[in-house]
Backbone bond lengths (Angstrom), bond angles and torsions (degrees), N, CA, C in turn:
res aa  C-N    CA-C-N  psi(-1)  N-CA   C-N-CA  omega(-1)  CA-C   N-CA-C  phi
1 X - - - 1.449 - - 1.527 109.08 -
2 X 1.421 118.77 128.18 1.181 115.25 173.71 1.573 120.26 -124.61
3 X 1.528 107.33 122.35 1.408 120.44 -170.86 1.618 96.38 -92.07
4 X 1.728 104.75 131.76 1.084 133.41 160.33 1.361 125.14 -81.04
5 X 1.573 131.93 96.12 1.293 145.30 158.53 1.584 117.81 -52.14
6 X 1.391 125.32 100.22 1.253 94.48 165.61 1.484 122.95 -100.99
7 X 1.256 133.23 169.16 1.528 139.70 157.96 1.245 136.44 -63.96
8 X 1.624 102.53 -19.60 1.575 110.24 158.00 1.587 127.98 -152.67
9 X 1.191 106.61 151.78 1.018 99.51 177.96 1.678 147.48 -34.79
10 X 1.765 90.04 -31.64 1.795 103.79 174.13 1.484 105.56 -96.45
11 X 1.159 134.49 9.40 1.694 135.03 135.17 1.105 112.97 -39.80
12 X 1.530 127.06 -59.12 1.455 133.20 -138.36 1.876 98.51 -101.25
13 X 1.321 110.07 23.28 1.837 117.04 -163.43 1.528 83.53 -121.39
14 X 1.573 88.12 122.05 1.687 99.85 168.76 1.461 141.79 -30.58
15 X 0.988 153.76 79.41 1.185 148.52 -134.68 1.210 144.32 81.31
16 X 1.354 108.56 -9.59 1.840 130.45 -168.16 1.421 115.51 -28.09
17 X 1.684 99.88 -57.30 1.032 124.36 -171.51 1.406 111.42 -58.17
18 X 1.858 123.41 -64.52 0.972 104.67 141.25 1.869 154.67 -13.47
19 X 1.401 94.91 -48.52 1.272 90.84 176.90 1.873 117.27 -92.82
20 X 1.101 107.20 -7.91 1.872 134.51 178.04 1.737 88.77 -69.86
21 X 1.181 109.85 -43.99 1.744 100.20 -170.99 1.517 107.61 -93.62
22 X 1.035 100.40 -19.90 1.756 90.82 178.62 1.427 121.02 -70.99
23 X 1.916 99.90 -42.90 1.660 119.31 169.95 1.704 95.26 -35.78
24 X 1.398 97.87 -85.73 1.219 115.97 -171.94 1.376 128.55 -41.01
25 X 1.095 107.52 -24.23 1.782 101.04 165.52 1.719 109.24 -111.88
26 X 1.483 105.44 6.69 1.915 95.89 148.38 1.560 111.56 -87.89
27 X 1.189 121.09 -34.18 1.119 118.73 -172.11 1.784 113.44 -60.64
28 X 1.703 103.90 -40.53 1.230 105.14 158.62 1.392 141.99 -9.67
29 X 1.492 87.00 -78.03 1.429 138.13 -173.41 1.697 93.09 -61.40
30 X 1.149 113.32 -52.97 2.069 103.02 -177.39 1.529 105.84 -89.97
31 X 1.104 129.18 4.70 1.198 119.46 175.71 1.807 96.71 -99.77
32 X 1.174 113.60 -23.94 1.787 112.41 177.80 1.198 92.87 -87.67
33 X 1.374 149.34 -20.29 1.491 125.79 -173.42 1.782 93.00 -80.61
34 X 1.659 114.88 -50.98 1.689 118.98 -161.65 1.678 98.13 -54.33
35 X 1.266 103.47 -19.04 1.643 89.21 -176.75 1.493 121.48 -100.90
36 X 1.348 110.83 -30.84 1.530 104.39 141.88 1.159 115.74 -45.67
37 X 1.274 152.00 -48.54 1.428 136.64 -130.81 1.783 89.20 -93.65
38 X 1.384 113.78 -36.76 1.711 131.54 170.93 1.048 97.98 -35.33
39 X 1.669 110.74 -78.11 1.577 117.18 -155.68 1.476 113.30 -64.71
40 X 1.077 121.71 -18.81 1.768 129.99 -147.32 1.834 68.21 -67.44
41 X 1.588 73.64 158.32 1.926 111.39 -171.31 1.695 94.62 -109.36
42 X 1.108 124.74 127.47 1.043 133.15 163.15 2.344 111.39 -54.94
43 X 1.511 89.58 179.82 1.706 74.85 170.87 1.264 161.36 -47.17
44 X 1.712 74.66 -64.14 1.704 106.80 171.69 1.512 113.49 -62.43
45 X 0.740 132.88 -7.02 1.851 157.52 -132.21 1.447 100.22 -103.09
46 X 1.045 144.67 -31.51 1.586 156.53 -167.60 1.249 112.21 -11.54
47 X 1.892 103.51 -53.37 1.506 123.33 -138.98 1.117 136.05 94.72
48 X 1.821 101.22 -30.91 1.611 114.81 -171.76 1.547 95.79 -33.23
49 X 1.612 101.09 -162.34 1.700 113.30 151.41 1.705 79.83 -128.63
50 X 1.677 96.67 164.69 1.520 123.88 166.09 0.800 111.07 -85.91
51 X 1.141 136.79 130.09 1.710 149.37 144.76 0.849 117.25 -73.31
């Protein structure tokens, strides 16, 4: 039998963990869109050259 100790109090809350990974991979998710939205290249921006 193995007893689980936790270190805090919001360990021992039903689902936490669950909900610790969900936060955390939305937060992901808007921190990869804000940085796309940074990097995005405007139009003219290509690289091409003009002819």
């Amino acid at each position: 039998m193995v007893i689980h100790m936790t270190h805090d109090t919001l360990e021992s809350i039903f689902g936490f963990h669950a909900a610790f990974g969900f936060l955390a991979c939305a937060a992901m998710i808007a921190l990869a869109s804000a940085l796309a939205w940074v990097l995005r290249r405007s139009d003219g921006e290509d690289g091409g050259q003009d002819d």
